[in-house]
N, C-alpha and C positions, 0 to 999 in steps of 0.2 A: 431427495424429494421431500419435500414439503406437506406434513396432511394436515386437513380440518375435520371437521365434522361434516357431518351429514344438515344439519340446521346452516352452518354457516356456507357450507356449499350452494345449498339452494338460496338462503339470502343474497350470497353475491353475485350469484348465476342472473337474479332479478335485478339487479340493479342496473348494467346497461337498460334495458326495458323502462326502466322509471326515467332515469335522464330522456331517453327517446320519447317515450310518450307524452314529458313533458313537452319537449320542443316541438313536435307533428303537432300537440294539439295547441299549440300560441301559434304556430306558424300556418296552421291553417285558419284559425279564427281573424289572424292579421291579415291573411288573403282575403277572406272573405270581408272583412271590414273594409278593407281598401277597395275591393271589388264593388260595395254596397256604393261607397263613400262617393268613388270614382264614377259611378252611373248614377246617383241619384245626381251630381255635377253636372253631368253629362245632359241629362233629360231636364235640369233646369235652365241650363245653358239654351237646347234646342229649343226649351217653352219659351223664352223671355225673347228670341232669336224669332221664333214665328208672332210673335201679340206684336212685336215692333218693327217687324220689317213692313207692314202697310204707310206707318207715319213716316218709316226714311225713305220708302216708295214717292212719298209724298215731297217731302224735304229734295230728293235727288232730282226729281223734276221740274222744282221750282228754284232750284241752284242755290240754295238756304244754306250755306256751308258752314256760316257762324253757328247757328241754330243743331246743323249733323255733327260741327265738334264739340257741342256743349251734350250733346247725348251720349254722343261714342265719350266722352271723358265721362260723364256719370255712371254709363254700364260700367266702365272699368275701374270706376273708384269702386260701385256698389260690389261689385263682382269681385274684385281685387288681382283683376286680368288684365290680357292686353287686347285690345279691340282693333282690327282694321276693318273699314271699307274699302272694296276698288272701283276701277271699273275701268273696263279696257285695259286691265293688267296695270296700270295706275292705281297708287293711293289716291283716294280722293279722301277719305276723315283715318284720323289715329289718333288713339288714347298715347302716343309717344309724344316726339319733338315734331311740332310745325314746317320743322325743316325738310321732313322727310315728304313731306304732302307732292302729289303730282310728279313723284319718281315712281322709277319701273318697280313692281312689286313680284318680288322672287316669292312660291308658293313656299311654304312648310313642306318641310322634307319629313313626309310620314315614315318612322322606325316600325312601330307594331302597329298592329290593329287587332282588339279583340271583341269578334261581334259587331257593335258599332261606336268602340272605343277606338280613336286613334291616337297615338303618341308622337310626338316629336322627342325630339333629344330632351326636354325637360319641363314640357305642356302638354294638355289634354286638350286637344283641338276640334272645337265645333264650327261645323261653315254653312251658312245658309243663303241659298239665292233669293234676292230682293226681288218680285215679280215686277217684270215689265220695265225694268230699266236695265237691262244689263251688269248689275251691280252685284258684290259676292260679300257679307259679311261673314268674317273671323273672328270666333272669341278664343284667345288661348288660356286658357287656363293653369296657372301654375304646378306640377305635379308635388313640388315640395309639403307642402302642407296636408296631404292627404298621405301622404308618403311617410313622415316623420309621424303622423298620428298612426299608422298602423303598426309602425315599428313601437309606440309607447304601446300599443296594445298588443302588440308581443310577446312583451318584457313584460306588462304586466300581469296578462294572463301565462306567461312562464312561470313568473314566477308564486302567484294564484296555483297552476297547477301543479309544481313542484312541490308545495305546500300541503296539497289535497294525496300527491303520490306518498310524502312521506309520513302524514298520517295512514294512508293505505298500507304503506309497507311495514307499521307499524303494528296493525291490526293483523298483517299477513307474519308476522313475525310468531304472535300468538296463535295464528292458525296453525303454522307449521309446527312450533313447538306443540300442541297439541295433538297433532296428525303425527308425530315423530312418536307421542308416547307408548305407545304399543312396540316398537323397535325399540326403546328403551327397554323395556320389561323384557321381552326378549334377549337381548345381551345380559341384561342380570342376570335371567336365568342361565344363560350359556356358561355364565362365569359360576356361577352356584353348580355347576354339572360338573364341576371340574377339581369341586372339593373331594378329598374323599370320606365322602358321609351320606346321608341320608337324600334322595333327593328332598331339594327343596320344594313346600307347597307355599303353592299362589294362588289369585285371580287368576282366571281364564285369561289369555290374549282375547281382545273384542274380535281382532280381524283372522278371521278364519284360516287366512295364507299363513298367517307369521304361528300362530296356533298350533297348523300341523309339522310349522318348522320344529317350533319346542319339543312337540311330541317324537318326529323324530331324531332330533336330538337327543331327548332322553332315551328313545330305544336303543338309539345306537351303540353312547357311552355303555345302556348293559350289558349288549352282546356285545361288546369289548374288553368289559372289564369280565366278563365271562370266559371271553377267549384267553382273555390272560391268566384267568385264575390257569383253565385246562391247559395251557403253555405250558408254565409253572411248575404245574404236578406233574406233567409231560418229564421235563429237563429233571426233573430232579429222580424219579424212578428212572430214569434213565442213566443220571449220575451218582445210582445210588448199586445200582446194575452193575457198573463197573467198577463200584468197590468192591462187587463178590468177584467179579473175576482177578481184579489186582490179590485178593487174599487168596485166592485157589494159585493165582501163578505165585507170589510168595511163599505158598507152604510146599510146593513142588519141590525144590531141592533139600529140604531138611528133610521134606517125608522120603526124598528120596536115598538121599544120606542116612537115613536111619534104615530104611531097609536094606541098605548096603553092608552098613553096620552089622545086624541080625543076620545074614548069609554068611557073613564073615567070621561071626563069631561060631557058627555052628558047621562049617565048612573045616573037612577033613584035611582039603589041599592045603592049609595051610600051618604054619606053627604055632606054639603053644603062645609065645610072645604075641605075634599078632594078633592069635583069638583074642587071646585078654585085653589087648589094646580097645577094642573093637565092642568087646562087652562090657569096657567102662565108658565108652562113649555112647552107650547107648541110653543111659540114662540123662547123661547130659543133653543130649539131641531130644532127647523123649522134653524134657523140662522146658526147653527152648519152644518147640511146640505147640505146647501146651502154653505158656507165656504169650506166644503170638497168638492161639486161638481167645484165649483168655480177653486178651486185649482189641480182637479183634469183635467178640461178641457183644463188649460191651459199647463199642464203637457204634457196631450195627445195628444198636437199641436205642441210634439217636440220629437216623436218619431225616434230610428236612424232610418237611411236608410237599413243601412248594418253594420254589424260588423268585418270589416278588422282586419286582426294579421298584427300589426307595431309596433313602439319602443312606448313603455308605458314612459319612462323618459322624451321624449318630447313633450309627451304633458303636464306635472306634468312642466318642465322646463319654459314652454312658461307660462302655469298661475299664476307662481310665478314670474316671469317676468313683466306678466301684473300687479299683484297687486302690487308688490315692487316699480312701477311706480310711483302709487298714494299714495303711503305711503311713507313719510323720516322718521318719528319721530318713527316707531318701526323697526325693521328686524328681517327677516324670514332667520330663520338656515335650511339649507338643508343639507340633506345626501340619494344621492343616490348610486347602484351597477355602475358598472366603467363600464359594459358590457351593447348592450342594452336587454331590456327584450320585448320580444315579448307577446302579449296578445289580442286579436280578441278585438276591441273598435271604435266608433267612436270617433275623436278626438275632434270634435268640440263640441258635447256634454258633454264627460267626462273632459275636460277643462272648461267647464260653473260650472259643480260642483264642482271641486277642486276650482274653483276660487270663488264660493258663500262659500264653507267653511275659505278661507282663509279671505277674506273681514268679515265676521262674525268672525275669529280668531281676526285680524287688530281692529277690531273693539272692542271687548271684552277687550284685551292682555293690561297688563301695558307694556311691554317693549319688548315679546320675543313672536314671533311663530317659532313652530320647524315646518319642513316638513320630514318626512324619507317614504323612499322608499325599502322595500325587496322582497324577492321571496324567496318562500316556496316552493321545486316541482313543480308543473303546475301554482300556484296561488300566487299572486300580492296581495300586502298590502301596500296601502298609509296611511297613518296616521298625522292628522294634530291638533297639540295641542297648545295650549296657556297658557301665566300665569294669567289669570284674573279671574273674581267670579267662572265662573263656572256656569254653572243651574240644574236647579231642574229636576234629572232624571224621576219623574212622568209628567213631562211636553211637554218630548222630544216626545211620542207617540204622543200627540196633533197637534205637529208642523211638526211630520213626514207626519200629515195627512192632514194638508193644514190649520188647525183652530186657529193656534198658532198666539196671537198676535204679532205686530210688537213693539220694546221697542223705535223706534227711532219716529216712532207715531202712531196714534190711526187707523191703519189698518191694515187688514191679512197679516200673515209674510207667502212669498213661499219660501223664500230661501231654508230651509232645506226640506221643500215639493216636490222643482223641485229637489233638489242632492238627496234625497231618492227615488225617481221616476226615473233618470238616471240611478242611479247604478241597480236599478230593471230592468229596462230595456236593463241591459248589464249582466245580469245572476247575479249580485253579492247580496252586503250584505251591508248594513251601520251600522256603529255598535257603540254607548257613548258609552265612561265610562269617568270617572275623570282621568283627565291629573297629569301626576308624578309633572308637573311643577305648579298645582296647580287648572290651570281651567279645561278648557273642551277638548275632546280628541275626535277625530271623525275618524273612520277607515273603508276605503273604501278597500272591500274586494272583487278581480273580480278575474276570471279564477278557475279550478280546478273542481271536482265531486261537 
């Protein structure tokens, strides 16, 4: 489909109308011209026809024949007609050939009549009875000449009035564009609502209709952007909810192991070997614990606020930006979509964990971290790989859960603790596996069912 505008829609819409209007009003002026034309012919025809039928009354009774074709040829030169007399259905004078005199005369075969206009096939035909002799004069009148002038008045008043249409469509051009201004100012504004800032101020719309459109336009977008905030905060105490439940079913089997532990080590039924076994695991289980609450506290002191839909590339941009800062000696290959991808996130958190997996890439990688960015349907996949050892995928649960040591020293590593606790708290997924490039591959997986 094809659009235009609103201005040029209604310009072209007009334009049939200007052609028509042009031709209805030449083609009625040339009617009427010809109409005018035609009976003022007509009525001088019948004048000249009654002043002289007493002197051929005259002439016919005195058998003056020379004398009746020297008049009948003068009306018809003057007139530029064809003149008969008859009588008794005989020619007796004609403006034609002498040959024809005192042959039977065939009447005009009348086509139209309008009023007291008759036509033949190509004459305007007057007939008057000569009193007291039985005689009938004809004047025909040729239609060509009245005919061909009203077809020049036509064309010319066509094109006179085409003339007058296209400066009129011209002045209506400026109307409309003038009358359109207020639906201009309008879509500005609609376009201005759709920034995220401030609304924009204006001029009032002049026209009251398009006026109350803006205004509620503007309401609208508020309680919109209202509802979304309260979406937002919604999703995220919600997914912030079930990060306490994910840590209460997490610490369920160690707390439960260590109370097994402590029964065991003080329990008579069984041996001394065992007790001991039992009461040295009990500190280590105690440590592990405490490791995961440890990790889990400081997770849960960084809860989002809300989870806005904004461009997911920029913030992926910005933490590679950050890290590529403090790194020269390797670089970070990126490949994102060209378009941005929209996906409900805080930014400044999901930026803390792309940027712990990158710095943990940086740090692993002999030479190369890739970063690639796609969209599936509704759901976002960052993926951030390295070419270095790689780890021990039975180890990765450990470190998802806060208890994973650190290799740079002899302390709890959060890193991959707080970016799996992020992404948890943005609905997603974090997911190893071994990187095609040889190390480690970490896939941040948000949006979708």
């Amino acid at each position: 489909m094809k659009y235009t505008s609103l201005f040029n829609h209604v310009h072209n819409s007009l334009n049939p109308y200007r052609w028509a209007l042009a031709m209805v009003a030449a083609l009625m002026i040339a009617i009427l011209f010809a109409g005018i034309s035609l009976s003022s012919r007509l009525r001088a025809d019948q004048q000249m026809a009654q002043a002289i039928s007493p002197y051929l009354s005259t002439l016919i009774e005195s058998s003056d024949r020379p004398e009746l074709l020297r008049i009948v040829s003068s009306i018809a030169k003057a007139k530029e007609s064809k003149v008969i007399i008859t009588q008794d259905n005989k020619i007796l004078a004609t403006s034609e050939s002498v040959t024809d005199l005192d042959t039977p005369f065939a009447q005009p075969l009348v086509k139209a009549q309008f009023f007291d206009l008759k036509f033949t096939n190509s004459a305007l035909l007057t007939k008057e009875e000569i009193a007291s002799t039985g005689a009938t004069l004809y004047i025909m009148t040729p239609l060509a000449p009245s005919l061909f002038g009203a077809l020049g008045i036509y064309f010319g008043t066509f094109f006179l009035t085409f003339l007058v249409s296209l400066f009129s469509a011209r002045q209506m051009k400026k109307a409309i564009k003038k009358a359109l201004r207020p639906l201009n100012q309008l879509h500005s504004e609609i376009e201005g609502l759709t920034i995220e800032e401030l609304e924009p101020s204006s001029e009032p719309i002049s026209i009251y209709e398009l006026e109350e459109i803006r205004n509620t336009v503007r309401k609208t977008k508020i309680d919109l952007a209202n509802i979304k905030d309260r979406l937002a905060e919604e999703k995220a105490k919600k997914l912030s909810a079930e990060s306490y439940k994910r840590l209460i079913h997490d610490l369920h089997n160690p707390v439960a192991a260590l109370k097994q532990m402590a029964n065991i080590s003080t329990s008579t039924t069984h041996d001394e070997e065992t007790r001991q076994e039992a009461s040295e695991s009990i500190p280590r289980i105690a440590d592990q614990i405490l490791a995961q609450v440890t990790a889990a506290k400081k997770n849960l002191e960084e809860e989002p606020a809300s989870l806005r839909e904004t461009n997911l590339l920029t913030c992926v941009q910005e933490g590679i930006k950050q890290v590529s800062a403090l790194s020269n000696s390797k670089k970070i290959i990126s490949s994102c979509p060209d378009s941005e991808l929209l996906i409900p996130h805080d930014p400044t958190l999901l930026k803390r964990a792309i940027v712990n997996l990158l710095e943990n890439g940086i740090e692993a990688a002999k030479s190369t971290v890739r970063v690639s960015v796609q969209k599936v349907n509704q759901s976002a996949f960052i993926k951030i790989c390295d070419d270095g050892p790689g780890m021990d995928e039975h180890q990765i649960p450990i470190f998802f859960q806060g208890r994973g040591q650190s290799g740079k020293a002899k302390r709890q590593a959060f890193g991959l603790s707080s970016t799996n606790h992020i992404v948890r708290t943005h609905g997603g997924k974090l997911i190893y596996r071994k990187s095609d490039l040889g190390g480690s591959s970490f896939e941040i997986r948000l949006g979708g069912p």
